[in-house]
TIDO-901508 format. One record per residue: y, x, z of N, C-alpha, C in turn; residue in one letter. Coordinates in steps of 0.2 Angstrom, whole numbers, plus 2048, in hexadecimal, padded with zeros to 3 digits. Layout:
BEGIN
YXZYXZYXZA
...
This chain:
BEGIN
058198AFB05819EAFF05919DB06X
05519CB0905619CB1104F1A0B16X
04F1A4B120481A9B1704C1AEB1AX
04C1B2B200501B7B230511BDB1DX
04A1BCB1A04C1C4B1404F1C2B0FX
0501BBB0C0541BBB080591BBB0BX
05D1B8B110631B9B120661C2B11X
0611C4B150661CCB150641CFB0EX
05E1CDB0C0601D0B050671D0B02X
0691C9B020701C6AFD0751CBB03X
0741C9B0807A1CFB0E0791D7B0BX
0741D8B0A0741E1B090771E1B01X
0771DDAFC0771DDAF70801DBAF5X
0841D7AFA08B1D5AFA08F1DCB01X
08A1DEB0208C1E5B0608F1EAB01X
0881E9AFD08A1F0AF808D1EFAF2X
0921E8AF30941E7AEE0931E3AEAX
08F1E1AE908A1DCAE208F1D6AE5X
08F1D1ADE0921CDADD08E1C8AE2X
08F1C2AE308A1BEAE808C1B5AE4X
08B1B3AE308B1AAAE008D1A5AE7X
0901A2AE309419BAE808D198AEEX
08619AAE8081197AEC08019CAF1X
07F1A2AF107C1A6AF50841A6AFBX
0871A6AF908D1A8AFD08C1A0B04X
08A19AB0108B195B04087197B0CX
082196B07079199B0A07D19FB11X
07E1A3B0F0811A9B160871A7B19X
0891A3B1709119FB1B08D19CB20X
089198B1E087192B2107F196B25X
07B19AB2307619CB280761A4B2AX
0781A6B290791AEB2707C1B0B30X
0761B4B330781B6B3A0801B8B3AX
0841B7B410891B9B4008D1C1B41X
08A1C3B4408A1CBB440881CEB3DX
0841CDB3B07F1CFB330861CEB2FX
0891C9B2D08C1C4B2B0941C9B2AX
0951C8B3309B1D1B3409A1D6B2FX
0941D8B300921E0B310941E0B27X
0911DBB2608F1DDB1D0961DDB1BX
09D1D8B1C0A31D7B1C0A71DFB1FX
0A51E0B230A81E6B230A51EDB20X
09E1EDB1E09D1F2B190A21F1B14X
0A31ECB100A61E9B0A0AD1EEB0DX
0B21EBB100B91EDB130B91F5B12X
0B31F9B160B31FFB160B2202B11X
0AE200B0C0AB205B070B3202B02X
0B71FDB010BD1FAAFE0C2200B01X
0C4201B060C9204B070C620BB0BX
0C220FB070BE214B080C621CB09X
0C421DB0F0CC222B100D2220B15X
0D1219B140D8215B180D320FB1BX
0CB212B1D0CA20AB1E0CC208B26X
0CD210B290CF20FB310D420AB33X
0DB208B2C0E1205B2E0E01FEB2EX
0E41FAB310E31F3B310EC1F3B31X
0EE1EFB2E0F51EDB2B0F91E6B2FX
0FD1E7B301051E1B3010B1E2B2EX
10D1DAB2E1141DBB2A1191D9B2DX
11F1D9B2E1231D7B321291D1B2EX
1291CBB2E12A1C7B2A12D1C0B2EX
1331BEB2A1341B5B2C1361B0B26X
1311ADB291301A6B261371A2B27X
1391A1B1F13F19CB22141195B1FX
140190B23140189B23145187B1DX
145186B1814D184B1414D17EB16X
148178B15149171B1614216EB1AX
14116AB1F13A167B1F13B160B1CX
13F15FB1813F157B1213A158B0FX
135155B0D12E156B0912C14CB05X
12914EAFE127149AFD120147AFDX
11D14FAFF11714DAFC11314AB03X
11614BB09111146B0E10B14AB11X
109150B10103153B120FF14FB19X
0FA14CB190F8149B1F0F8150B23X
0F6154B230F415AB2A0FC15EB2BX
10115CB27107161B2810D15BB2EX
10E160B3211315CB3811B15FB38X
11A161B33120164B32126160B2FX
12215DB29127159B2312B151B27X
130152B2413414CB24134147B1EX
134140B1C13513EB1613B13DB14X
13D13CB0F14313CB0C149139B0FX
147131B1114A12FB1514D12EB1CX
147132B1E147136B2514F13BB29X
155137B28159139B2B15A13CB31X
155138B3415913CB3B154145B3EX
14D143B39149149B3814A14EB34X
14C14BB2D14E151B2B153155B28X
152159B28157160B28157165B20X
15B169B1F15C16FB1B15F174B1EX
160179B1E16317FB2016A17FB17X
170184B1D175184B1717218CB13X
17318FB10175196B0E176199B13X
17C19AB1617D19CB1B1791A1B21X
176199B23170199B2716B19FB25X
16919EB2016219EB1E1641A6B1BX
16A1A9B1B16B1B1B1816E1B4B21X
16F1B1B251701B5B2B1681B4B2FX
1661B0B2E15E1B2B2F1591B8B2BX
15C1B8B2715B1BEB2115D1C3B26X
1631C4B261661C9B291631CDB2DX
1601C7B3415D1C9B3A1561CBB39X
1531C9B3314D1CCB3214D1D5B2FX
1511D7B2C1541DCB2A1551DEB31X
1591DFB3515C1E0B3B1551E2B41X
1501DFB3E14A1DFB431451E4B40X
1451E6B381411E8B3513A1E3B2FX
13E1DFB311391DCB2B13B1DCB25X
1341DCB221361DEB181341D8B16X
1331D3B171301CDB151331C7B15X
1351C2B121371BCB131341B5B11X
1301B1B1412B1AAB0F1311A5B12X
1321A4B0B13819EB0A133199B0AX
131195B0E12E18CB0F132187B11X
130182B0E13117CB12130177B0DX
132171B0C13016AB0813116BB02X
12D163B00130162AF913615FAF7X
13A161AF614115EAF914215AAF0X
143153AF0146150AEB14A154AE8X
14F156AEA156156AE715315EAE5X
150164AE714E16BAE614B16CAE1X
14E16DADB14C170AD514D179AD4X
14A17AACF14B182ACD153184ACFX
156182ACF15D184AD015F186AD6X
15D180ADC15C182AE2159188AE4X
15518AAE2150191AE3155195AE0X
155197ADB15919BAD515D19EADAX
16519AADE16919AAE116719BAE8X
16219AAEC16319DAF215F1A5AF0X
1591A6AEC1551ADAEC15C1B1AE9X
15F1B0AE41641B5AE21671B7AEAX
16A1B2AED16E1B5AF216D1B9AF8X
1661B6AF81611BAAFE1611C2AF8X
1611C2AF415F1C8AEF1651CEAF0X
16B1CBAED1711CEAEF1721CEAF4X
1731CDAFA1741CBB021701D4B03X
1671D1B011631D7B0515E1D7B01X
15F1DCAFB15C1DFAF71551E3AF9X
1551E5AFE14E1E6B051491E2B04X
14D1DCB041481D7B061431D4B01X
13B1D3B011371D1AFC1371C9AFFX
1391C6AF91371BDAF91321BCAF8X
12A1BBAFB1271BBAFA1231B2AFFX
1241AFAF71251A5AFB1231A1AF9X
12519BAF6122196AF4118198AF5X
119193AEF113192AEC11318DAE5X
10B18CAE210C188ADD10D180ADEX
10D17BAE4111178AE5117177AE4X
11917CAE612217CAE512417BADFX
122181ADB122184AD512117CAD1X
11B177AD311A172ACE12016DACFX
12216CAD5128168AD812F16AAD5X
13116FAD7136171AD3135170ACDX
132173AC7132171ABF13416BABEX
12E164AC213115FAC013815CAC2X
13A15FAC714015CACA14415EAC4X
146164AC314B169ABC147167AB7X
142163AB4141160AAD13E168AA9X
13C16DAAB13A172AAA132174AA8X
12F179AA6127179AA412A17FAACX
12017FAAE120182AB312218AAB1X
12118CAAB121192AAA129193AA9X
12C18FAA7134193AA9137191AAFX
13218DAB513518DABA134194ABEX
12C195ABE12C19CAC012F1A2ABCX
1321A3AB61351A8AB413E1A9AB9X
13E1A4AB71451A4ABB1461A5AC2X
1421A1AC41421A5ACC1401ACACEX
13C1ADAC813A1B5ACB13F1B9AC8X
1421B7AC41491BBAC214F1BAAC7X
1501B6ACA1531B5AD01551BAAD6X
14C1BAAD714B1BEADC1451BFADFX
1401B6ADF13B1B7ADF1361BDADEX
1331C1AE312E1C6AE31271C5AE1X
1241C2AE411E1BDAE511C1B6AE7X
1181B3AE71161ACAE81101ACAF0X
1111A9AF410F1A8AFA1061A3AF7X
1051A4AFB0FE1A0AFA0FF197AFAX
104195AFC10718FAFF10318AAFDX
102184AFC0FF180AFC0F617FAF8X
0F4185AFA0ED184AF70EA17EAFCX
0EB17FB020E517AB080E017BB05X
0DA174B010D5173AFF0D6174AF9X
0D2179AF40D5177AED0CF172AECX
0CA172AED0C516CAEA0C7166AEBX
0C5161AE60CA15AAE70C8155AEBX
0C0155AEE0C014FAF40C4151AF9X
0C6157AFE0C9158B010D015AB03X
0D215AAFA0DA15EAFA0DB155AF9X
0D8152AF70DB148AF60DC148AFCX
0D7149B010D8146B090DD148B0BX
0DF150B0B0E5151B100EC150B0BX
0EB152B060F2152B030F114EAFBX
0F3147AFB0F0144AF50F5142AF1X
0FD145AF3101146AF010414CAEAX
0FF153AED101158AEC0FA158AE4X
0FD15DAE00F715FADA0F4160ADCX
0EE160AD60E8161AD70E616BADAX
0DF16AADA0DD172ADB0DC176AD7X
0D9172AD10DD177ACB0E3178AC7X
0E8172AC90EE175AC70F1177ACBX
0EE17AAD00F217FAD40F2185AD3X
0EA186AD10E818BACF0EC18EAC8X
0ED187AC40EF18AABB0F418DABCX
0F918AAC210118CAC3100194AC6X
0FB194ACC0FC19BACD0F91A1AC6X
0F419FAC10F01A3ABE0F81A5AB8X
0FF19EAB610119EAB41061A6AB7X
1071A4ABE10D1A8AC110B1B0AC1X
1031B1ABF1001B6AC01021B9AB7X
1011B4AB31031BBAAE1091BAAABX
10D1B8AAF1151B8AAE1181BEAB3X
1131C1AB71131C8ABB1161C6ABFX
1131BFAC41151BDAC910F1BEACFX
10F1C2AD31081C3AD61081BEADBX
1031BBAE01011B8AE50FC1B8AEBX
0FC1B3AF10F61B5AF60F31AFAF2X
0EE1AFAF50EB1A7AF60E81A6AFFX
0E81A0AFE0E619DB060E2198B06X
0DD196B0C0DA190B0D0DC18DB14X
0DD186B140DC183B1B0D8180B1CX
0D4182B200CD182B250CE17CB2AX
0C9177B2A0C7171B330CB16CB30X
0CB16AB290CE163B280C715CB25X
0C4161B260BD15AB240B915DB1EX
0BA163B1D0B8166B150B1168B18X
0AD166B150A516CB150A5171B14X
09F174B1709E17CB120A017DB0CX
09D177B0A09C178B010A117AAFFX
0A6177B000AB175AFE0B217CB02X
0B017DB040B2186B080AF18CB03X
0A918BB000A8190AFE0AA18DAF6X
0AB188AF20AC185AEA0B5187AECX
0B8188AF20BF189AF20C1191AEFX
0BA195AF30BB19AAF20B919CAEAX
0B519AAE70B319AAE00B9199ADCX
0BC193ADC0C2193ADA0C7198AD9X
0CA19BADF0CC1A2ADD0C91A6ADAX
0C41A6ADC0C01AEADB0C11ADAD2X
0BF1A7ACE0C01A8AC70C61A9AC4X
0CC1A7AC90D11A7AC60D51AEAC7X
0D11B3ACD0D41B9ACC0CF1BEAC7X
0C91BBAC50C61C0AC00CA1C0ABCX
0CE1B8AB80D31BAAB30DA1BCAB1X
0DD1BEABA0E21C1ABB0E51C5ABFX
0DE1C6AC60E11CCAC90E61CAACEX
0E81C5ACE0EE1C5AD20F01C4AD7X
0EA1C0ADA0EA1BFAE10E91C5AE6X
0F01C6AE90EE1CEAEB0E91CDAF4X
0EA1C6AF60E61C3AFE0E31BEAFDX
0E01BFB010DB1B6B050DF1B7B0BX
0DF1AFB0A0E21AEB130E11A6B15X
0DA1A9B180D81A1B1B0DC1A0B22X
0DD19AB230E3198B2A0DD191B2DX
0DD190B340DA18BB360E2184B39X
0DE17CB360E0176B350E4177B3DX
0E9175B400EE174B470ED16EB46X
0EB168B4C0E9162B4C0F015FB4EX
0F5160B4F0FB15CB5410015AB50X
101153B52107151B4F107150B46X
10214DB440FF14CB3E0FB145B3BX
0FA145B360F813CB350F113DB34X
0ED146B360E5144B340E0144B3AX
0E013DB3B0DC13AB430D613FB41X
0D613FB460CB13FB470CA146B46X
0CD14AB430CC150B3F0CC157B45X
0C815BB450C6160B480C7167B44X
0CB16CB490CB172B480C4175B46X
0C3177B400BF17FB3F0C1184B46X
0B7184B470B9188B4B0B618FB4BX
0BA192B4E0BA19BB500B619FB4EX
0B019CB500A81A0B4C0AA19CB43X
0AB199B420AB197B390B0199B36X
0B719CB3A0BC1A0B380BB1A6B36X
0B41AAB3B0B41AEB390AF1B1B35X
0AA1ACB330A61A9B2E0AA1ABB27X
0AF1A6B270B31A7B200B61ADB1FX
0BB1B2B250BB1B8B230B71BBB20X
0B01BCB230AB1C0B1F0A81BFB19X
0A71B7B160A51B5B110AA1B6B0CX
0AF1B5B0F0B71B8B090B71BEB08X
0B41C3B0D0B61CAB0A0AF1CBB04X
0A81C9B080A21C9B040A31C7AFBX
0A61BFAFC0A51BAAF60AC1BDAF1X
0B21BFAF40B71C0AF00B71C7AEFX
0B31C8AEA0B21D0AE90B91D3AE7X
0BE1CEAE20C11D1ADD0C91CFAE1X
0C81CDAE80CF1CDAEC0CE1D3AF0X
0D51D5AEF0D61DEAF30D61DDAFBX
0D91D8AFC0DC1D8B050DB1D0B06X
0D51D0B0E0D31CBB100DA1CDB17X
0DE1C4B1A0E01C4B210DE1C2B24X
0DE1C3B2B0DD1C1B310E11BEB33X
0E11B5B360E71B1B360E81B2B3FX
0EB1B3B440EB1B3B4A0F01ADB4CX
0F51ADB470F91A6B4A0F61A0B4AX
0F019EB450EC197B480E5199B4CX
0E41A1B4C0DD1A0B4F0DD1A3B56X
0E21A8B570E31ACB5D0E21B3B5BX
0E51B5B600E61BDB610E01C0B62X
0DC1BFB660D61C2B650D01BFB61X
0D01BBB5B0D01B9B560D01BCB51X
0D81BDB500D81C1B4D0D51C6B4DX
0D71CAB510D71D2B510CE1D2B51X
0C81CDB520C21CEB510C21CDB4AX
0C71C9B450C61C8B3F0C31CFB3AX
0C71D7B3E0C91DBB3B0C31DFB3DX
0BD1DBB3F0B51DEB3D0B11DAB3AX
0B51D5B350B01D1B340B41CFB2BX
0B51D5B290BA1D7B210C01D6B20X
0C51D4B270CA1D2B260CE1DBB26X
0D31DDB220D61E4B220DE1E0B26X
0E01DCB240E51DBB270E71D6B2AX
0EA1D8B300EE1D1B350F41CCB32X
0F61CDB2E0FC1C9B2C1031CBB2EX
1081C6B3110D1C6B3210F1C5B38X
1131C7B3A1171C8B4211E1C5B3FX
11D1BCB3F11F1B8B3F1281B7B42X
12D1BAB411341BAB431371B3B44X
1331ADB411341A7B4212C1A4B3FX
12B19EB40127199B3C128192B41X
12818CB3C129186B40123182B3EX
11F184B3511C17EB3111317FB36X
10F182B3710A181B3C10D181B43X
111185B45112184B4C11317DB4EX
114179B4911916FB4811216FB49X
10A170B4710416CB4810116FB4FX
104173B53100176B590FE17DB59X
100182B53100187B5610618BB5AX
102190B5F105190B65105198B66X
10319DB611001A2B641061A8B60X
1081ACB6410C1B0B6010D1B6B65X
10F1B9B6110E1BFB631141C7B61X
1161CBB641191D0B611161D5B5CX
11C1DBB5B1191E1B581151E5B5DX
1151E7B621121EBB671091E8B69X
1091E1B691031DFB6A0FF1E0B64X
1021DEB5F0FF1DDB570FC1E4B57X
1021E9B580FE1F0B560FA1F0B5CX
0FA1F0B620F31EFB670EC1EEB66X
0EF1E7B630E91E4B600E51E7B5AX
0E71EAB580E61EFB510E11F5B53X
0E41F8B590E31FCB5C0DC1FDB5FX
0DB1F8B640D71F5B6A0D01F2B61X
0D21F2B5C0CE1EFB580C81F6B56X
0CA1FBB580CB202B560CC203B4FX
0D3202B4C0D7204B460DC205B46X
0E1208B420E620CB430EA207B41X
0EF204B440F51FDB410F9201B3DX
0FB1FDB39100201B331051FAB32X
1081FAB301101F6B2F10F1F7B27X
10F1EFB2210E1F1B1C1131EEB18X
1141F1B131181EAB0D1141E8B0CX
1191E1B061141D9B0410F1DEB01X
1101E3AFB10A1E7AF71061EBAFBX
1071EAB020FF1EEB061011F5B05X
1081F8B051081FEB0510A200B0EX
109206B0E109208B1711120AB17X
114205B1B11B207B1C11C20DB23X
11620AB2811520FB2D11020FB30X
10E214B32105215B34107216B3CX
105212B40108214B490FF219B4AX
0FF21FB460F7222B470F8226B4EX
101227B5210022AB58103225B5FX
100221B6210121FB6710921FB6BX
10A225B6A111228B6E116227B6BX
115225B6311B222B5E11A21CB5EX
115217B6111A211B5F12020EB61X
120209B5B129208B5F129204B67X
12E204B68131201B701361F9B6EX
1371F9B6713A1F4B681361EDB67X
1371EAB6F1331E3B6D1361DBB6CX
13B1DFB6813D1D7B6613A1D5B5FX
1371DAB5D1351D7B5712C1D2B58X
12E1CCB5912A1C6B5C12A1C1B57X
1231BEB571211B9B551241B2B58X
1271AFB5312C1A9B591291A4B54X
1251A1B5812219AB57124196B59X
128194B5F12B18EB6112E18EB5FX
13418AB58137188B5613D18CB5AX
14618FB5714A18FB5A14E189B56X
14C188B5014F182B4C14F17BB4EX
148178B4F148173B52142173B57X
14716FB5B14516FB64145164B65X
13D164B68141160B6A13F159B65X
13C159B5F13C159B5A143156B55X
149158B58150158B5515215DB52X
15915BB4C156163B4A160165B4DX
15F16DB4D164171B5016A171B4EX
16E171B5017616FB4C176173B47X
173179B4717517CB3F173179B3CX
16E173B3A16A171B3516E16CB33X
16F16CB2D173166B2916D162B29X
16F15AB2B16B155B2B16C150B23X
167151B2216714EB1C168147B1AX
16D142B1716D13CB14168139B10X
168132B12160130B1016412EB06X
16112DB0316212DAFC161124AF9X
């Protein structure tokens, strides 16, 4: 397939819906004019959310660091410490980590992504124990965190099968499961960056697992680490069969590679134009995911906010903290006033959403948005500065 007319054939036929193959999907990833490529992408968006297709979505949410102690090593992650890394690494007490709760509450967020490391000593018990308290504490708030990573880490730590580690944590408190460590599921590329972490399909089993234990999920890719096409478009395929058989993936959310302060030389960001490539082929090729985002904290603000013609329905999160890309170089952040701006200026109407995509507020009249701008995307670490960590951090003992 590479005549002009077959391309837009396969474009007027992934427009109207028709399913499209990992080949053909490659073929318009990779040839497919980029306007054409937009337009057919947001046909799909529109005729999907026929009624509300005007609104474009955010959430108001913080990330909160528990530990940067990790075993797995991720080459592209600048965040982790290793185990014996005393003087780098850190945990947050209880304490800590429910008065950050608090002030998210305080600020309006509904959301909480509990990340950080693989921590040796962090089995299901440690989860169990902090989601209850954030639960009881602020029964508000959705825990919506980890990932299958964690999920597989934890088990073996507590000597447990993965399915009563996710049963328990979701009775806890756990809400839902974050997209967390997808990166590359394919295995040349997921060895390269992360060759200590599972495989791509047993990220997948864990997540298809958490799905009919009626535990929902996003999924995500990270883009600019040395992966091909091919292998962009086989990462999408991999999802795509595993929500034919459970539905659960309620996003995609592709994010591009932050090059700083990492152990993967040589390696170059995806850029801008192939980010927004993958928007659109994600909303084309992933017929059976409901909500495609637009990532602005690695691509930029006005990145983003183009994402939102090119099948992206939603912006994401209006970040209250993040330290784990800001640690590889991202620098971009933003409040609630710009975010709805940006929405705006996109010509759609911003809404404020829960993690389920329902509309907590629609700003459809200009002269009601809010005034208050502390609710801000804070990117630059207030925890660690300096690359030390902050007196609140209990520093951890080497083992």
């Amino acid at each position: 397939m590479t005549e002009k007319a077959d391309l837009q054939s396969v474009l007027d036929r992934a427009a109207a819906g028709g399913r499209i193959t990992p080949e053909e999907a490659l073929v318009l990833y990779r040839d497919a004019p980029l306007h054409a490529l937009g337009a057919a992408a947001d046909a799909v968006r529109r005729r999907k959310y026929a009624g509300i297709e005007h609104i474009a979505t955010y959430i108001i949410e913080r990330n909160i660091n528990y530990t940067n102690v990790c075993v797995t090593a991720c080459k592209f992650c600048a965040f982790y410490a290793a185990p014996k890394d005393t003087e780098k690494g850190w945990t947050r007490d209880l304490d800590d980590i429910l008065r950050r709760c608090a002030e998210t509450v305080e600020l309006g967020g509904t959301q909480i992504m509990f990340q950080g490391g693989h921590h040796p000593d962090y089995g299901v018990e440690y989860y169990e124990k902090h989601f209850k308290a954030i639960k009881d504490a602020f029964p508000q708030l959705v825990i919506h965190s980890l990932g299958a990573s964690e999920v597989e880490h934890m088990a073996r730590i507590s000597g447990v099968s993965v399915e009563e580690a996710i049963t328990r944590i979701h009775e806890a408190g756990l809400d839902s499961f974050a997209g967390a460590g997808a990166e590359l599921l394919p295995e040349r590329p997921r060895k390269a960056i992360a060759p200590l972490k599972e495989s791509g399909e047993r990220w997948l089993e864990i997540m298809e697992t958490a799905h009919r234990l009626g535990v929902e999920s996003t999924s995500t890719m990270l883009m600019g680490t040395g992966e091909t096409n091919a292998e962009r478009i086989e990462h999408l395929r991999m999802i795509r069969d595993v929500q034919d058989r459970t539905g659960g993936f309620r996003a995609f959310i592709p994010y591009t590679y932050q090059p700083e302060n990492n152990h993967l030389k040589g390696r170059t960001q995806a850029t801008l134009f192939e980010y927004l490539r993958m928007i659109a082929i994600a909303r084309l090729f992933l017929d059976n995911v409901q909500h495609i985002q637009g990532s602005w904290l690695t691509t930029g603000k006005e990145v983003g906010q183009l994402s939102l013609h090119y099948g992206a329905d939603d912006l994401g999160s209006i970040m209250l903290e993040e330290n784990v890309v800001s640690s590889a170089g991202a620098r971009h952040r933003s409040n609630r006033l710009e975010i709805i701006d940006l929405i705006r200026k996109a010509g759609r109407v911003p809404a404020q959403r829960a993690t389920t995509y329902e509309h907590l507020v629609v700003h459809d009249d200009p002269a009601n948005d809010p005034v208050d701008d502390r609710v801000v995307s804070h990117i630059s670490s207030t925890a660690i500065e300096g690359g030390t960590a902050h007196p609140e951090l209990k520093l951890l003992a080497s083992n």
